[in-house]
Backbone bond lengths (Angstrom), bond angles and torsions (degrees), N, CA, C in turn:
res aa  C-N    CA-C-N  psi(-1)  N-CA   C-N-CA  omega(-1)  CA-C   N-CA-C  phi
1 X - - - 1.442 - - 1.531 111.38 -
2 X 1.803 111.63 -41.57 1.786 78.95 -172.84 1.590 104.45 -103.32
3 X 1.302 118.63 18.47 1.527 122.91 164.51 2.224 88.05 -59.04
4 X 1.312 124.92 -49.73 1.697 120.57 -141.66 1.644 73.49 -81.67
5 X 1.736 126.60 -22.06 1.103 99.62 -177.85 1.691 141.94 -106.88
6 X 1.631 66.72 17.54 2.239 84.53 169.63 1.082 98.04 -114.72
7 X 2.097 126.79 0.15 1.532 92.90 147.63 1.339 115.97 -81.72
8 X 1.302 142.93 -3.06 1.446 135.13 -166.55 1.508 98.37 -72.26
9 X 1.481 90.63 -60.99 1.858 106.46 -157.94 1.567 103.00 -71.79
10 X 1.230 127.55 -34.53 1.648 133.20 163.58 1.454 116.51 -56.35
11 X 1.676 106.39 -16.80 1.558 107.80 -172.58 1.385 113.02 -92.43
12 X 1.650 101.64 -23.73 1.194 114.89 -165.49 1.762 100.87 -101.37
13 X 0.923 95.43 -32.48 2.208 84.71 153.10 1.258 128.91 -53.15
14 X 1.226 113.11 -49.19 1.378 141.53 -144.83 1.624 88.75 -83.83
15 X 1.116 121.48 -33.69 1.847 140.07 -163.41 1.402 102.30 -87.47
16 X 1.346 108.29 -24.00 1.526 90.48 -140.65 1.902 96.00 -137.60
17 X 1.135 115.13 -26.04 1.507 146.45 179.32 1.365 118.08 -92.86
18 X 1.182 108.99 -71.18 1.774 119.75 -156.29 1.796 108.68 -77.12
19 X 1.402 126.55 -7.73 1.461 106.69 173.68 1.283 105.40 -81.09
20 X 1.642 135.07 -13.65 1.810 111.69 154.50 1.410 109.76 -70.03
21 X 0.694 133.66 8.64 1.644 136.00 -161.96 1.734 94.83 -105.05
22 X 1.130 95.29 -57.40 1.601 103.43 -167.90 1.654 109.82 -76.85
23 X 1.321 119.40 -29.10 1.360 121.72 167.50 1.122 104.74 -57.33
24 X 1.565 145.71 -92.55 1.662 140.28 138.12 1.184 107.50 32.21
25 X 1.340 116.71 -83.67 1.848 109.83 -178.04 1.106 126.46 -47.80
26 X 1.519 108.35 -49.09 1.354 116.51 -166.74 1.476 111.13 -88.16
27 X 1.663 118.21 3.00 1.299 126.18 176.80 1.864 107.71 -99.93
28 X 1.587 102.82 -26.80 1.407 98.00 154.07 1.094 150.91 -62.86
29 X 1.543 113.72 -155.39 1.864 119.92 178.38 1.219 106.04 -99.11
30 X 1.387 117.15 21.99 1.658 116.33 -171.49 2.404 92.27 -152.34
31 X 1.210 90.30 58.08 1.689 68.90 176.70 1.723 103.91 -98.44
32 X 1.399 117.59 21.57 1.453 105.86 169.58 1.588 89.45 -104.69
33 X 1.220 145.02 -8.41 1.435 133.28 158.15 2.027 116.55 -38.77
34 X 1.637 119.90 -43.36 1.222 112.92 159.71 1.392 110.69 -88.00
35 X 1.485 126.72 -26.07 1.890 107.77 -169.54 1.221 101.64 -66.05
36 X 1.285 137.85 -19.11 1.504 137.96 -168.21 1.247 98.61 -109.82
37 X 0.964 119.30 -115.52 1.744 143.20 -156.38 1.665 99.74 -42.80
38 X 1.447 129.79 -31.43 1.544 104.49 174.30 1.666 104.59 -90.07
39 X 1.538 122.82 10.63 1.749 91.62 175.84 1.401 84.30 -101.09
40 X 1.387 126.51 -30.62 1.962 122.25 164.92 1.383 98.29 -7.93
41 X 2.017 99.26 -85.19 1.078 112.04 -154.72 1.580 104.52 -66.33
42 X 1.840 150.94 -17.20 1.203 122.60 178.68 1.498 120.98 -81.41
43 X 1.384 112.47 3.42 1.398 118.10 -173.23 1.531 110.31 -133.55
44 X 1.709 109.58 8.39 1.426 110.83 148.49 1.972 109.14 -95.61
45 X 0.920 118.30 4.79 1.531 129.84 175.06 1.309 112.66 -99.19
46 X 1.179 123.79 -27.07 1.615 100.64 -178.88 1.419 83.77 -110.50
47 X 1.488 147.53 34.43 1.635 147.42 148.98 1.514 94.31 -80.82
48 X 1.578 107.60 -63.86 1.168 101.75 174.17 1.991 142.76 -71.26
49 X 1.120 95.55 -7.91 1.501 105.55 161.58 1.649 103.63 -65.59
50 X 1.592 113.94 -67.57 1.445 119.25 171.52 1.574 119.73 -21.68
51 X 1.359 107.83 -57.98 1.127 116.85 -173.61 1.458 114.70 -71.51
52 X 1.341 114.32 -53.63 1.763 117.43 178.41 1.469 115.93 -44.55
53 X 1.517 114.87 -30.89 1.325 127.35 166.21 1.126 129.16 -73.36
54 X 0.985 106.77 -14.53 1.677 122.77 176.58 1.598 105.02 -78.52
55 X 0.826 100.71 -40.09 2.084 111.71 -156.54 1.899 99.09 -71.74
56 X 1.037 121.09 -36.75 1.502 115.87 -177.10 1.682 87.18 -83.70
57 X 1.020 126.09 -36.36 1.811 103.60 -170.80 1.257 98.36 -62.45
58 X 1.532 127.81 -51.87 1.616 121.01 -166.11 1.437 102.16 -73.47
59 X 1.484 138.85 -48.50 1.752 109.86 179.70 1.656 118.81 -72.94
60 X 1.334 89.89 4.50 1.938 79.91 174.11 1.493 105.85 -110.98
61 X 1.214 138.78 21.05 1.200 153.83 -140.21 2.120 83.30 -132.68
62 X 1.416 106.50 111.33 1.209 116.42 -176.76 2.353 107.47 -75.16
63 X 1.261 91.89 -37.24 1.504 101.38 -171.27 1.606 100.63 -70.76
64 X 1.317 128.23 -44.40 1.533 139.95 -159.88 1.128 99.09 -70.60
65 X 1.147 133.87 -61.97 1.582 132.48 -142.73 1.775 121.22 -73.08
66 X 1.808 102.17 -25.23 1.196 120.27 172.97 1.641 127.89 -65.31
67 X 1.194 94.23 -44.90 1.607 100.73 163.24 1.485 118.64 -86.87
68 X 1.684 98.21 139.39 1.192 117.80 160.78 1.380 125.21 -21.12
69 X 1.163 111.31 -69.09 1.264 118.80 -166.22 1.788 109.79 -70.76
70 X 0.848 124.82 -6.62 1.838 135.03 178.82 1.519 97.45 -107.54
71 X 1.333 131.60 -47.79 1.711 116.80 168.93 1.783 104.14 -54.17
72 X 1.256 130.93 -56.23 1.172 132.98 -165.44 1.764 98.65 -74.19
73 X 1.139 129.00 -11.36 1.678 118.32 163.90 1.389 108.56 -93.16
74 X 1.121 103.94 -36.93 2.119 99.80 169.72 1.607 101.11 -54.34
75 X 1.139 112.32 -52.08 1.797 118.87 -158.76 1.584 97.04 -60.58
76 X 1.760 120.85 -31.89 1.324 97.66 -161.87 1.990 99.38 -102.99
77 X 1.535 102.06 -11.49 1.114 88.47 167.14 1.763 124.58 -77.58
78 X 1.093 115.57 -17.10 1.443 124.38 158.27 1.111 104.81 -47.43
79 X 0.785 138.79 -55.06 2.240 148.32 -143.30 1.327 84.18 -75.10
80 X 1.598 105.54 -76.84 1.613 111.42 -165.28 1.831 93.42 -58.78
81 X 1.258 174.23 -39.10 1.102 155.08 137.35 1.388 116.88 -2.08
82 X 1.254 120.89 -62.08 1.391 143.22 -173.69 1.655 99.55 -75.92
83 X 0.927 155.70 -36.24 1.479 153.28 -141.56 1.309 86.35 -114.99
84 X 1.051 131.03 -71.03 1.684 156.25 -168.62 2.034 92.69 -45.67
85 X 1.313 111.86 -43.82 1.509 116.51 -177.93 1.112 125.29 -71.51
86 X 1.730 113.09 -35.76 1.511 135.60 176.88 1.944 94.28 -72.07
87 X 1.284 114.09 -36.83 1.739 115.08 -169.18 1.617 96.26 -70.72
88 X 1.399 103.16 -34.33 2.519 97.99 -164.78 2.084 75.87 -69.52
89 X 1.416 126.52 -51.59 1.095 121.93 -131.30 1.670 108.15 -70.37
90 X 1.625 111.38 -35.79 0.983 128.20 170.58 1.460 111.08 -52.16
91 X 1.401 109.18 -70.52 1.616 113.16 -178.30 1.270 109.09 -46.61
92 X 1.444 129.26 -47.67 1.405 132.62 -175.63 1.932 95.73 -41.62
93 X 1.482 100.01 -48.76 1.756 84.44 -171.54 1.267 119.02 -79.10
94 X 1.526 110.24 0.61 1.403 93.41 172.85 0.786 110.62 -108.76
95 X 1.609 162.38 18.44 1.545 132.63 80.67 1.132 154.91 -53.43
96 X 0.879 113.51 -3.04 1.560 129.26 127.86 2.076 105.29 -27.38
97 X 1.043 99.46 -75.41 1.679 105.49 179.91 1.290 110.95 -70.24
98 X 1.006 128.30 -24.89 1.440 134.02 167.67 1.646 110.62 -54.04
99 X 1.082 100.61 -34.50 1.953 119.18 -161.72 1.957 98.04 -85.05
100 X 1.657 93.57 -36.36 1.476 99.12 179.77 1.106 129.59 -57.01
101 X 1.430 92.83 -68.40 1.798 114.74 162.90 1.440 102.15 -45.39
102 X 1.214 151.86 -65.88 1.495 137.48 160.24 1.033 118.07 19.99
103 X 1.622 86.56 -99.70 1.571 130.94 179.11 2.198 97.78 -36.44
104 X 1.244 99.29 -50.02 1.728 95.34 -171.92 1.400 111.45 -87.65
105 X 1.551 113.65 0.82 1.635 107.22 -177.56 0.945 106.15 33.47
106 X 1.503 116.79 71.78 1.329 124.50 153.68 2.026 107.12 -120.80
């Protein structure tokens, strides 16, 4: 649930916020900080929306959970959840610094 709801409120930044943001970057010493790492991060987000949605169907799913082989696909779709989160979080900082350097015209 609040994965659908940091896409709302992330969507509604992103809409409404981020083209001064992105002018800035791309007017800096870092404008491959958004050509790269933010389309990364918009198409590692709806993998991970996919996926977050996935995870309550399989533990509420009475047939799945008993076998082996459906605990060990929950377990690895968790991982990639978790890996996939550390990848938006990273990129996030490197525009983030992208935005800095901007701001410092450097």
């Amino acid at each position: 649930m609040f994965i659908w709801l940091s896409y709302l409120v992330g969507g509604y930044y992103y809409v409404n916020y981020y083209p001064a943001d992105r002018t800035l970057i791309m007017a800096g010493p870092m404008p491959w900080a958004h050509a790269f790492f933010m389309e990364v991060k918009e198409h590692i987000f709806f993998m991970l929306l996919l996926l977050a949605t996935y995870v309550p169907i399989v533990v509420y799913s009475e047939d799945f959970l008993p076998e082996k082989g459906g605990r060990n696909l929950l377990f690895t779709v968790a991982g990639l959840i978790f890996i996939l989160g550390l990848i938006m979080d990273g990129s996030g900082a490197i525009i983030i610094m992208g935005a800095k350097c901007g701001l410092l015209g450097r």
